[in-house]
C-alpha positions as a LaTeX table, in Angstrom:
\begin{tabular}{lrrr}
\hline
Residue & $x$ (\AA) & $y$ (\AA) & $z$ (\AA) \\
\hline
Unk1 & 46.28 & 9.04 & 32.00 \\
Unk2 & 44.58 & 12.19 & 29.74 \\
Unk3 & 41.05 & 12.84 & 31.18 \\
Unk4 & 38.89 & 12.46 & 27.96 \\
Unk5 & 35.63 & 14.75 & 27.45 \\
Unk6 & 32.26 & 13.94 & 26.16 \\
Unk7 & 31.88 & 13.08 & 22.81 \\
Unk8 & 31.58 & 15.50 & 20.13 \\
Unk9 & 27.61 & 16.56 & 19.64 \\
Unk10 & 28.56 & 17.51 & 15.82 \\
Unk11 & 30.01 & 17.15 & 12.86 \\
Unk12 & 33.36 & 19.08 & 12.25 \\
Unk13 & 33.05 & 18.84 & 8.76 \\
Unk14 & 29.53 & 20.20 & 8.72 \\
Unk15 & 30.38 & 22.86 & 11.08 \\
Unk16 & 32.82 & 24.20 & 9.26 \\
Unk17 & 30.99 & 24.39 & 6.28 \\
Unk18 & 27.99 & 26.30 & 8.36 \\
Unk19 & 30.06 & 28.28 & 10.01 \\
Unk20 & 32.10 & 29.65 & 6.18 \\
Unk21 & 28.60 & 30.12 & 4.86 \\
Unk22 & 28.71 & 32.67 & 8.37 \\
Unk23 & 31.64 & 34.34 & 7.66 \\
Unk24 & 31.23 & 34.61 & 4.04 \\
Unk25 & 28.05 & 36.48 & 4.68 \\
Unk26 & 28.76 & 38.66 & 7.89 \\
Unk27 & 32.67 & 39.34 & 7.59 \\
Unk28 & 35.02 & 37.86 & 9.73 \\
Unk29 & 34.87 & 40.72 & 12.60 \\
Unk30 & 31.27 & 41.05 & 12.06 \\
Unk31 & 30.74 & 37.58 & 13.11 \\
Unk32 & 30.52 & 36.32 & 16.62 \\
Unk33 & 31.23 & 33.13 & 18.82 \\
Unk34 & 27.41 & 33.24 & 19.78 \\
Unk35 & 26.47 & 32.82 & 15.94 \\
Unk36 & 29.08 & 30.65 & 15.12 \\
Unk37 & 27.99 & 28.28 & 18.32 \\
Unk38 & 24.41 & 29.08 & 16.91 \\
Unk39 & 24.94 & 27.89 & 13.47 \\
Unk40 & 27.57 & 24.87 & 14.67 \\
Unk41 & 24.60 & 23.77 & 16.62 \\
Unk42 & 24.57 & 20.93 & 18.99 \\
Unk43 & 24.32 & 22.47 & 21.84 \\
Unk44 & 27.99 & 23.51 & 21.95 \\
Unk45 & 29.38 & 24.99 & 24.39 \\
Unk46 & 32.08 & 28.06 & 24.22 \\
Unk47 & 34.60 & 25.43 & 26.26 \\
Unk48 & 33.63 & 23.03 & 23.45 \\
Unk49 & 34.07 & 25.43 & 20.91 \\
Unk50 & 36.96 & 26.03 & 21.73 \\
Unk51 & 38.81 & 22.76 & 22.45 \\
Unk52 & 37.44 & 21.84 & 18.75 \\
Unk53 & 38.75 & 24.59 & 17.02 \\
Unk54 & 41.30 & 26.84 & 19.62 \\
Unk55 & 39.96 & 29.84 & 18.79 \\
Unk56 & 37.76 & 32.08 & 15.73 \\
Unk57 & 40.63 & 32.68 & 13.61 \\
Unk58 & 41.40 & 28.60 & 14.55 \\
Unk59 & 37.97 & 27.95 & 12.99 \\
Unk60 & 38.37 & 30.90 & 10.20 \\
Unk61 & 41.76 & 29.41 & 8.98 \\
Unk62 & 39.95 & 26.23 & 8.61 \\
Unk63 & 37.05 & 28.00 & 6.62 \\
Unk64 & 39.61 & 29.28 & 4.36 \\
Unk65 & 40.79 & 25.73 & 4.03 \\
Unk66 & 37.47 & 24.41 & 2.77 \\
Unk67 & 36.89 & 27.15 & 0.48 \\
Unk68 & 40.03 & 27.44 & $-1.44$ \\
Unk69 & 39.67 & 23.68 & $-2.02$ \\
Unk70 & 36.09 & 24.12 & $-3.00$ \\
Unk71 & 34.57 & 27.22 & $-4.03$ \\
Unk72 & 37.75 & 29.09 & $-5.31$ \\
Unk73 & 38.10 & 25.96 & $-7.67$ \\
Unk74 & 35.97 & 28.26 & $-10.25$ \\
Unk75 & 39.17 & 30.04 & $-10.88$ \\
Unk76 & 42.08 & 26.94 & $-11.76$ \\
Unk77 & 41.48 & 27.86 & $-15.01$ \\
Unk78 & 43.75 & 31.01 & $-14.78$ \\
Unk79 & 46.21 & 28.87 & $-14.20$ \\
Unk80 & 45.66 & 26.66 & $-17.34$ \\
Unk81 & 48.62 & 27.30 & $-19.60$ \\
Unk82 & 46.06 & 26.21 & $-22.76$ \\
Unk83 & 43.94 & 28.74 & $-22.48$ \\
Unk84 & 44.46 & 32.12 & $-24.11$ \\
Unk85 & 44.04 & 34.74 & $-21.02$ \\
Unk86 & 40.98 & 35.93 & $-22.51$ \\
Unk87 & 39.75 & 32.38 & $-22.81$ \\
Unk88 & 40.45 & 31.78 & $-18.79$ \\
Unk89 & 39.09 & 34.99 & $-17.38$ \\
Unk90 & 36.44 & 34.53 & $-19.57$ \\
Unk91 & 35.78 & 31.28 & $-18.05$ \\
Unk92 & 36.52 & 31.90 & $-14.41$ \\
Unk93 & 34.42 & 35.24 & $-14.14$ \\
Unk94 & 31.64 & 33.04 & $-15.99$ \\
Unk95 & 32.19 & 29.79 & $-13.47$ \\
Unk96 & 32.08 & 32.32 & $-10.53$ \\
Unk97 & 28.72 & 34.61 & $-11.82$ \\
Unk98 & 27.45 & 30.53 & $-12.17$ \\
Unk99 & 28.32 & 29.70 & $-8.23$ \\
Unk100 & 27.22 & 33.00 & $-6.96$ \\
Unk101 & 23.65 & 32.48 & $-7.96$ \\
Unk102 & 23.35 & 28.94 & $-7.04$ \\
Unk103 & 20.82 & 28.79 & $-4.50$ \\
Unk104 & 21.57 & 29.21 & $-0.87$ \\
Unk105 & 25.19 & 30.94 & $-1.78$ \\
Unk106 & 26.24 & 33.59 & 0.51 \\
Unk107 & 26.28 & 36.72 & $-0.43$ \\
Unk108 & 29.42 & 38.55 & 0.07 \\
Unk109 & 33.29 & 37.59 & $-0.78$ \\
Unk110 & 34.64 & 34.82 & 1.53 \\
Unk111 & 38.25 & 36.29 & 0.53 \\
\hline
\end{tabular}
């Protein structure tokens, strides 16, 4: 029978999307497990950390994830076939200066 561990004291889906905001600020070496546990929150511990996520790149992958099928939506448009290239670099650069300035962004690239 598979010994089972407490409950989790967050939520994965929240934690990930603290812990992009991290890296998309900091850098991906420049950020640590301690600010990554720190931002998580919950109390969690580096064993917890990393049973939930296997290891910083686990949790960076997952980052990457999230953003490409969030944030780096501003840019689908250069895909769009209907558009004139002008017409869709002229709307993703616009879309992007738009999210970048949005209150609480990170500053920095994420990719």
């Amino acid at each position: 029978m598979a010994l089972m561990g407490r409950p989790r004291t967050f939520d994965r889906n929240v934690a990930i999307e603290q812990a992009l905001n991290l890296f998309w600020e900091k850098g991906y070496e420049s950020t640590t497990l301690a600010q990554l546990k720190k931002a998580i929150g919950g109390g969690i511990s580096s064993p917890s950390f990393y049973a939930a996520f296997g290891s910083k790149e686990g949790l960076y992958k997952e980052c990457v994830a999230f953003y490409l099928a969030t944030y780096a939506k501003v840019t689908e448009c250069l895909w769009d076939n209907n558009l004139v290239p002008r017409e869709a670099l002229e709307q993703s650069m616009l879309r992007s200066a738009k999210m970048q300035c949005e209150d609480n962004h990170p500053k920095g690239c994420m990719v």
